[in-house]
Phi, psi and omega in degrees: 000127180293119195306331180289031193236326172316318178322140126243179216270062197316341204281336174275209167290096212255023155279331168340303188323319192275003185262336182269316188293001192233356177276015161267347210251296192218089178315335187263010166304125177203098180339322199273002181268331193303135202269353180260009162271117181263134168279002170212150182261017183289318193304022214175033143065021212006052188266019204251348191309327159291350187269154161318166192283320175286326180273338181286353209255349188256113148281120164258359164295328182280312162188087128324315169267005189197152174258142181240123176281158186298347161305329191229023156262199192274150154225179172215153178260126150291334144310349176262306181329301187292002161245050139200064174284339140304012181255129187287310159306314161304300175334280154348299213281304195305312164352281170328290165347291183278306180297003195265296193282309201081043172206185178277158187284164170258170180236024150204183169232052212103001181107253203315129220289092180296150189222154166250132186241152198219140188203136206231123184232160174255086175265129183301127178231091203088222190263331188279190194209126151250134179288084195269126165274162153250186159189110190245134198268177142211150176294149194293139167070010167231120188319323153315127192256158199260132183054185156261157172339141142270156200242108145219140193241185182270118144299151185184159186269317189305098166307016191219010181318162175269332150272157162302140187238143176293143189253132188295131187245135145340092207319307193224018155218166182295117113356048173318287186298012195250332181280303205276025168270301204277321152328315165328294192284341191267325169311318221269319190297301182213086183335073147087171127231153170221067176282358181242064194280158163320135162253203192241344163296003191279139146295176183266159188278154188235128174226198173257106172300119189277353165279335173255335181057071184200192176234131185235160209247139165209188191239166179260045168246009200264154174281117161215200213205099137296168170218136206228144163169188191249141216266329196024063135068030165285166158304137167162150211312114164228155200289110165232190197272356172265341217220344201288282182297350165305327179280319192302326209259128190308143187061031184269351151246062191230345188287214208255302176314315158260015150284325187312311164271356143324090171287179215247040176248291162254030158272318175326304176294337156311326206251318179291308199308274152352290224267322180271020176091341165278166195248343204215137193224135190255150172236085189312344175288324177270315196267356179249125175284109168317313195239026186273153183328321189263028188287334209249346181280344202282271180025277173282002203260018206284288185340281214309283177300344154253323162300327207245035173257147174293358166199154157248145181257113155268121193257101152317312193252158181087188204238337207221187196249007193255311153357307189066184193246054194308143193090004195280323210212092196254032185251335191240345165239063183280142175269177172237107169254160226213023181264111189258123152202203211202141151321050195247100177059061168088344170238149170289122211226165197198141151320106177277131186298151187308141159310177168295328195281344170261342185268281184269249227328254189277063155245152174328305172330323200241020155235034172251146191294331203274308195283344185307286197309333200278348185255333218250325176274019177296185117283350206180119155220133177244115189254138206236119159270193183284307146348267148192181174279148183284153149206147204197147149202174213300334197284339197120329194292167217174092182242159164224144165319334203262343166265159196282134188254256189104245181198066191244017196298327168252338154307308171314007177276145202272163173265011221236079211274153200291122180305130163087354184245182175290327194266136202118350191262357202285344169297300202281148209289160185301304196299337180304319158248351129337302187309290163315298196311266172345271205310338170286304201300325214273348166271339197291145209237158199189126181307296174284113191295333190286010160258023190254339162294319177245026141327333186263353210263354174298308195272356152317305169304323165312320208254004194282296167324316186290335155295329186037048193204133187314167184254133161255067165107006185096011152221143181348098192281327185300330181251027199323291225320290187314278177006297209266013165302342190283154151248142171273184187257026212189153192290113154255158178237146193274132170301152190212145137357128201296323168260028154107012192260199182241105170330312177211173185307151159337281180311342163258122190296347154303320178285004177228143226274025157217122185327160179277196110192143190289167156315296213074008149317061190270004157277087148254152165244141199251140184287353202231157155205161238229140186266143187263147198245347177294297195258347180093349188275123166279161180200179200281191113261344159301303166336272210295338163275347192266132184295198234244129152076007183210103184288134221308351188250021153283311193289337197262341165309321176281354180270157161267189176189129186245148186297310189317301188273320191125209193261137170218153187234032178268165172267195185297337176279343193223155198288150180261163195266327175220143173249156158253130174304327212202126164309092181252134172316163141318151177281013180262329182292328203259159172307138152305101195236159165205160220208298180246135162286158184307129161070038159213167208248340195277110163256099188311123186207141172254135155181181177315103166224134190206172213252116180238160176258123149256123173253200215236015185277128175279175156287196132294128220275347156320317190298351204271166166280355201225279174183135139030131141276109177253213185270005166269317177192143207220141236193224156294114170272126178257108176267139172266127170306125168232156165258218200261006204241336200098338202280127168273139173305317221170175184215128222227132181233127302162116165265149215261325144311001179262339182311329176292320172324327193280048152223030181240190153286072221263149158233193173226130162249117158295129163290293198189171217229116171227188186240169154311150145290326178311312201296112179303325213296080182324151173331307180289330169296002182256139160180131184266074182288001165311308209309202155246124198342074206343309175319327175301283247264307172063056177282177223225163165258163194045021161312160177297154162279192181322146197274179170278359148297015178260118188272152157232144183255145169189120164271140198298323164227150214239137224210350168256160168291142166295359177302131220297342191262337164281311173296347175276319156318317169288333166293328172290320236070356209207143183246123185187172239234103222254348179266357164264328160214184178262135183262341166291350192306147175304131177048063186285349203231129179230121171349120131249147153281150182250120199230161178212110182353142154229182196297327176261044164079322173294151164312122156196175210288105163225012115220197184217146193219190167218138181230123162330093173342292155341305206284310176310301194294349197275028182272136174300149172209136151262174164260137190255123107262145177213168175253126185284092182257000000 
């Protein structure tokens, strides 16, 4: 069909169209049944005059007020929109169109004819409901929809709508009296906490008085206003031991010297900080003396300094600290908003503005490693684009400029948990959400590799209680067994030293230059046990969590358990604050233990080890973690394990810059004892005498299964049958010879490390795998110690 065959007849019913495009769907479909269709524009009080002949045929007050699903709403061809650019709606959509893609729409595809399908929804936004027109495009008769929706909603002045209604957002300045109503309400709802308070080992807060414009020594109990944003390897005014009393003197950063490097990312906040009525604003650059003794305690104290502020300020747009706030000083930074709207039958119709998700999620700001702990450990962000502000806390509420606040405070919690934050994590057992964090943070980007620990070190301190346990390096010593589980996704590289060396341990996902993610095996049995360097006694970690004199599955009789949640010790009557994968003590209950000495990378460990063949043979490409290597490029290589017979065991995964290793001296250290995903067989029904005893080792019956963190990998080819029993292999990650061993056995399978000799006798990581239990024994094995750098 020929495009000029597309015409229709304006002078008729110009929805026909959409009654032929619905006879595949709903034959008894008829535009003229649709309760938002007027068949005269008289019916609409003859407030419609300005519209095209087709929008007049359309109540858009009805819907506004009701959902029309996209079958059964109105369309329009876009060659007529653009021959009715005077119709303030057709206008509005093309507008949209072009500010989304950044060109004009096209009105065909091949000679056929696009068409806009328009569908009116209630989106839950919180406990409230907004009210979405869509507008979607497709080529006519055909189902693919072209781009993305435009979003448009009703504006109104009026707070008391039964929906949320969109609000006229302030062309080129910040809405001030719009942000501290909502501070205002969220405050009013659930007050400051300063449950992470001074313990009295913190240095004193150094903070910016914004009235005096200098820096002042407080206590952290004191109210203030953070600012979280990105440095971009600029030059600019820092708190040093040179600088200090200097800083100190009222209005000393108004003098020459240091304003010239006061960048305009915080005077702006300085200025925003002002205006919304606080008086004290912390800035790591000002408030942390860069080169003083107590930098790395500053450091750790980020959970502190930010959890316990009454806002964070985020400056989302731009690249760099040089950036602003756009709209805080809209005489020297005006922003640019972009809400186009119009006039239509008596209502304001409006562009609904990018999401958070279009904005602060992808900017620079939020793919930076420093800014991680600072967004996720807040109580309150007011993330501020080019566009508008944000305003989001740890409780759910979830405000935008462009919608109506009112006296919506508890309506407005959103159920939706926020990309990149803590809260949505607290149902989950401490390693569970340990886990989620890594995987955000550990993709996150840092000029200085050697500041990516303590870029980490706010949420160690955030995970320490929860853990009731020192950090190694960013992992749990109570939870090494899990801990040392991760893979990374990506051909990684270990960070290194200006002379070559290794920034941090092998055995630790800090040290390598691509993000992570765990398995999520959080059933384990663990294989391993670990030298106390205090007493020289090798132990469990069920040891090292159980307290002094009382053996840990005495100690686990005393925890509740929930299959869901984990292990908790409240009592029944009362909420538990956090759960655990594993019971654990306080550290004043447990033996005096140490794992590492200061300034060493080497973790001393006895298991099981042994010697395999490994080549450069992939696996099945279903089997990778990431996606397929082919002979051009390679990414995690998933390798196949063999025994001495050739038949393979198991599949060892690999950053493909790690292959030459396997022509050094390599081994397998068993980690720990897992299932199948298939496998029903609870925890308490295993018992190994390979292993280290259950009494050592002390697993718990009813842990959680597999986390909600369980990836399935599956590749487009394949070098095996496709049989429901292979694919269940690919989903474990692991590969193995299903006619050699049984794949129904209870716990078939067990975690190695791929480990490789170095010159000084120590170890270290160059990839992690499964191996068919079965597959293990037939391996020459020894019991090992060694040491892990």
């Amino acid at each position: 069909m020929g495009f000029s065959e597309y015409a229709f007849n304006l002078s008729k019913d110009y929805q026909e169209i959409r009654d032929s495009y619905l006879e595949s769907y709903d034959e008894n479909a008829r535009f003229s049944d649709e309760p938002w269709y007027k068949a005269a524009a008289e019916d609409l009080n003859n407030v419609a005059n300005d519209l095209c002949q087709i929008c007049r045929q359309i109540d858009f007050k009805y819907l506004l007020r009701n959902t029309v699903t996209i079958n059964h709403g109105p369309i329009w061809l876009v060659v007529d929109m653009l021959a009715n650019r005077s119709c303030p709606f057709c206008n509005l959509v093309l507008k949209a169109i072009t500010e989304i893609e950044g060109r004009p729409p096209a009105d065909n595809t091949d000679g056929k004819p696009i068409m806009v399908q328009l569908l009116s929804d209630h989106k839950v936004y919180g406990k409230s409901e907004i009210c979405l027109l869509a507008l979607q495009r497709r080529v006519v008769f055909e189902r693919a929809p072209i781009g993305d929706p435009v979003l448009v909603h009703h504006l109104t002045s009026a707070v008391d709508a039964e929906t949320l209604e969109g609000r006229m957002v302030m062309d080129k300045c910040i809405d001030i009296p719009y942000l501290k109503q909502c501070l205002k309400l969220c405050e009013e709802s659930h007050p400051r906490s300063l449950d992470v308070t001074n313990d009295g080992n913190l240095p004193v807060l150094r903070l910016i008085d914004v009235e005096q414009e200098c820096i002042v020594k407080t206590s952290f109990q004191s109210r203030y206003v953070a600012l979280s944003y990105v440095w971009g390897g600029l030059e600019q005014l820092m708190n040093t031991k040179s600088t200090e009393d200097s800083l100190s003197k009222p209005f000393s950063l108004r003098a020459e010297c240091h304003n010239s490097l006061l960048r305009n990312t915080i005077k702006d906040a300085i200025l925003l900080v002002r205006l919304l009525g606080e008086r004290y604003l912390w800035v790591d650059a000002l408030c942390i003396v860069q080169d003083a003794d107590d930098k790395l305690l500053q450091l750790a104290a980020m959970d502190k300094i930010y959890g316990d502020a009454v806002l964070t300020i985020a400056a989302t747009s731009g690249s760099s600290a040089d950036s602003g706030l756009p709209g805080v000083d809209p005489s020297i930074r005006p922003r640019r908003v972009k809400q186009l709207r119009c006039d239509v039958q008596g209502v304001t119709l409006a562009l609904f503005l990018p999401d958070v998700s279009v904005t602060a999620d992808a900017s620079v700001w939020n793919e930076r490693a420093w800014t991680y702990q600072e967004r996720v450990l807040s109580q309150r962000l007011m993330l501020v684009s080019e566009q508008q502000v944000f305003f989001r806390c740890r409780h759910g509420m979830d405000w935008r400029e462009d919608l109506i606040v009112g006296d919506r405070s508890q309506e407005m919690i959103s159920n939706v948990q926020e990309s990149g934050t803590l809260r949505g994590t607290d149902h989950l057992a401490n390693f569970q959400a340990y886990s989620t964090v890594v995987q955000n943070f550990s993709a996150r980007h840092i000029t200085f590799e050697g500041d990516f620990l303590n870029a980490f070190a706010g949420i160690m301190s955030y995970f320490e209680p929860r853990f009731r346990s020192d950090f190694l390096f960013g992992l749990p010593a109570s939870e090494l067994d899990l801990a040392l589980l991760w893979q990374p996704v990506g051909n990684s590289l270990q960070r290194k030293k200006a002379d070559g060396s290794p920034l941090f341990p092998s055995w630790a996902w800090i040290g390598w230059s691509t993000g992570v993610q765990y398995w999520g095996d959080s059933d384990v049995i663990p294989c391993l046990e670990y030298k106390d360097l205090i007493s020289g006694n090798w132990m469990t970690l069920a040891e090292y969590r159980s307290p002094r004199f009382v053996c840990a599955q005495e100690y686990a009789s005393l925890w509740n358990h929930s299959e869901r949640l984990g292990w908790n010790r409240c009592s029944q009557s009362s909420r538990a604050d956090f759960y655990f994968v594993h019971p654990t003590a306080p550290k004043q209950e447990r033996r005096m233990c140490r794992l590492l000495q200061d300034d060493s990378y080497c973790l001393n460990i006895r298991g099981l080890f042994a010697v395999a063949h490994l080549t450069d043979q992939h696996a099945s490409n279903g089997t990778n973690l990431v996606r397929g290597c082919t002979e051009f490029e390679h990414h995690i290589c998933s390798l196949n394990v063999y025994d001495d017979d050739g038949v393979i065991i198991g599949t060892i995964h690999l950053p493909y810059h790690e292959i030459d290793a396997l022509r050094s001296d390599v081994g397998l250290l068993r980690l720990s004892r897992t299932k199948l995903l298939a496998d029903p067989t609870p925890l308490h029904a295993v018992h190994d005498e390979e292993l280290i005893p259950l009494e050592r080792h002390t697993t718990f019956a009813g842990q959680t299964s597999k986390s909600e963190g369980e990836q399935n990998f599956f590749g487009s080819d394949s070098d095996t049958s496709t049989n429901e029993e292979i694919l269940d292999l690919i989903i474990d990650s692991v590969q193995f010879d299903t006619e050699e061993f049984d794949q129904s056995k209870p716990w078939c399978i067990y975690h190695v490390m791929l480990v490789a000799r170095q010159e000084s006798g120590a170890y270290r990581r160059v990839g992690l795998g499964k191996i068919h239990t079965d597959g293990f024994a037939r391996l020459p094995t020894e019991l090992k110690e060694i040491m892990l750098e």
